[in-house]
Steps between C-alpha positions, in 0.01 A plus 500: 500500500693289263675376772218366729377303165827328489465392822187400479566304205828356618327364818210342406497423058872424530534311800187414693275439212789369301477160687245373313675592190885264627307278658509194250861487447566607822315153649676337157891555671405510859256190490198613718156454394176719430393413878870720654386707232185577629599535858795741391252727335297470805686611701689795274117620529501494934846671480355777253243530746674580774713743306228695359382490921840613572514811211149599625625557843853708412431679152412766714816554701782297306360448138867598316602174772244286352603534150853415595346156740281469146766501288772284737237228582349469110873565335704310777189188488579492106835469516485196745270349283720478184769356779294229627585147486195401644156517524508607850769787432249602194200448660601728819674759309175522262273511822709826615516679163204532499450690772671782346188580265268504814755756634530719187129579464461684808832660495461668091125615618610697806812616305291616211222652745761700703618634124298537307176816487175477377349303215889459430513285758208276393684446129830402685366249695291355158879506308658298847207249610548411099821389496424125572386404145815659322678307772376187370596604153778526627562173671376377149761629332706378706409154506491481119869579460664335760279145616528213564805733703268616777783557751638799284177632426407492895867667573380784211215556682641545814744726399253722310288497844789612702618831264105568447475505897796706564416768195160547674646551806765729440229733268235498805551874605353664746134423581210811443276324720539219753241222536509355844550145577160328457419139657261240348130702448674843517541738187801683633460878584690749343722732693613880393617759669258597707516146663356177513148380376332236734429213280176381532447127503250286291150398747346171474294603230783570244606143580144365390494681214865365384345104524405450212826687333729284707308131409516585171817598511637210710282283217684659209890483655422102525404449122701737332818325698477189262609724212789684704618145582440255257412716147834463339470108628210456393619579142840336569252195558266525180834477284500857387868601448735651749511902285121472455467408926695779580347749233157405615617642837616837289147509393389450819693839650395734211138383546564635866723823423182564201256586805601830472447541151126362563452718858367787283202296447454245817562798756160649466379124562326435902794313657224212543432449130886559353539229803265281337629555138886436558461250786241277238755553215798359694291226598463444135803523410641235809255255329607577196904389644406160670270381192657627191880531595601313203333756264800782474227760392253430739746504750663835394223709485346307866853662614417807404127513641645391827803738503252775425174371741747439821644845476196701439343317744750563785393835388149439588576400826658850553155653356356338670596545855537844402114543424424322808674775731767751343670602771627191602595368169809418554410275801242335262781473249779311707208241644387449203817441334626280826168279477560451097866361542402304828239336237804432258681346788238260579396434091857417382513247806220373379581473145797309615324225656238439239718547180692200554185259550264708262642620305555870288165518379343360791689789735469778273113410450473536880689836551284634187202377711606692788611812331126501314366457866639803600392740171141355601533549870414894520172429248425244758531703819294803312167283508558358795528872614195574336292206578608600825350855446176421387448278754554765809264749295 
């Protein structure tokens, strides 16, 4: 569905994850520091939350309603954005745009599942769930023709949101299958003619096996949010130029939109290991940001590694739930996904506080600490496990 990628990459690479990209002239002609910064970003991350709560529980019955709220809250939150004249305005309006990308997810999955037939359906949701990294080409773009005017590049994005939103939602026909409304730990059931499935909830042990998943997860949304927040500053900060700041973030989306050129290959991968692989890369690579920002290179091709590492391993996550217990995948898939941008909420306020003191290479050092903490965790909690094995033998 050409469509649902819009959306998706309208909602979050042109407006939520677009922050990051505004955000130094933005504080430039409003005045507010990297501290309101930080909070704002913060909390844009609790509001996506709750959205992405809030899709969960009504794809099932009013999904065509949640890409109009999606669309309304992330177009609407744009617009009011390029109006403010403060950094309260901005920083409220940003806080609420974002929700629109925690609404969107849910709503284009159950849209494209109620579609969409067979291994059909599997490819569609691929070609949608990829549209953030074109969106941040996109936002790129963007940026590179029209800053230091932010204000008409937010009202461009805003607009595009709004006419992507209402051409998905006047081309959603009629559903082939329904999923039902699902609730926090419930996959949804589907419903056909002959009636309603009962959905059968997670037990206690599905929860245990998702704890390591979610820590890691939680881990990686906290270091990873230095890069959403302060990337372009950071460069902005080393002296790099303006074009070259905004390019790098251009490099940045097509190293996430080029996981599905590599997919042929990391697919076959245990979730565990391509986990490991992407998740040490974009640790790498946010190392590679804080200490070397000055280098344009350097700094280009860390871009691209963490474009590329962040993406494929959201796509891990989804592995890796799924290997844990298919039939509630898509349970796995919203808590995970919930836990990793709860973990960006509480990293970019973070960052905020200790970038000011510390410094950019101090803070970025830190989140590339935390992010390598969380490619090593699983390798950690397999020998505990199998100390732990040997020792009831």
């Amino acid at each position: 569905m050409v469509g649902g990628l819009g959306l998706i990459a309208a909602t979050y690479g042109l407006v939520r994850l677009a922050y990051g990209l505004f955000l130094p002239d933005v504080q430039r002609d409003l005045g507010f520091g990297v501290d309101v910064g930080g909070a704002v970003s913060s909390g844009a991350s609790v509001l996506y939350c709750v959205g992405a709560v809030v899709g969960f529980l009504l794809a099932g019955r009013a999904a065509e309603w949640l890409v109009v709220g999606a669309a309304l809250t992330a177009g609407v939150g744009a617009i009011v954005m390029a109006a403010s004249s403060t950094s309260l305005v901005f920083g409220a309006s940003a806080v609420v745009a974002s929700a629109g990308a925690g609404l969107a997810s849910p709503a284009m999955v159950q849209l494209v599942a109620g579609r969409v037939d067979g291994a059909a359906r599997d490819r569609a949701q691929a070609v949608v769930n990829s549209g953030t990294g074109p969106g941040l080409v996109a936002a790129g773009v963007l940026a590179l023709v029209l800053l230091p005017d932010w204000r008409t590049a937010w009202v461009v994005a805003g607009i595009v949101t709004l006419l992507v939103g209402a051409v998905v939602f006047l081309a959603a026909g009629p559903a082939r299958r329904t999923v039902a409304p699902g609730r926090p730990g419930d996959a949804g059931r589907t419903v056909d003619a002959g009636g309603p499935t009962r959905a059968v909830l997670p037990d206690r042990s599905w929860f245990g096996a998702q704890v390591v998943p979610v820590v890691v997860a939680l881990l990686f949304g906290a270091g990873s949010a230095v890069v959403w927040t302060y990337g372009r500053s950071a460069l902005v900060g080393a002296g790099v130029p303006s074009p070259v700041t905004v390019v790098a973030w251009i490099v940045l989306g097509a190293g996430g939109a080029s996981v599905a050129v590599t997919a042929r290959w990391t697919s076959p991968m245990p979730a565990v290991r391509l986990w490991m692989l992407t998740t040490t890369l974009a640790a790498v690579a946010v190392l590679t940001l804080g200490l070397l920002s000055q280098a344009v290179g350097a700094a280009l091709v860390a871009c691209a590694v963490f474009g590329w590492g962040y993406t494929a391993a959201t796509g891990a996550l989804i592995a890796w739930t799924t290997e844990i217990d298919q039939q509630h995948a898509a349970a796995g898939t919203a808590l995970l996904f919930v836990v990793l941008v709860a973990g960006q909420a509480l990293g970019a306020a973070a960052a905020g506080a200790l970038v000011g003191p510390a410094g950019t290479a101090t803070t970025f050092t830190a989140a590339a600490a935390v992010v390598a903490v969380a490619a090593g965790t699983p390798l950690l909690a397999a020998r505990r496990n199998l100390r732990s094995a040997v020792r009831t033998r």
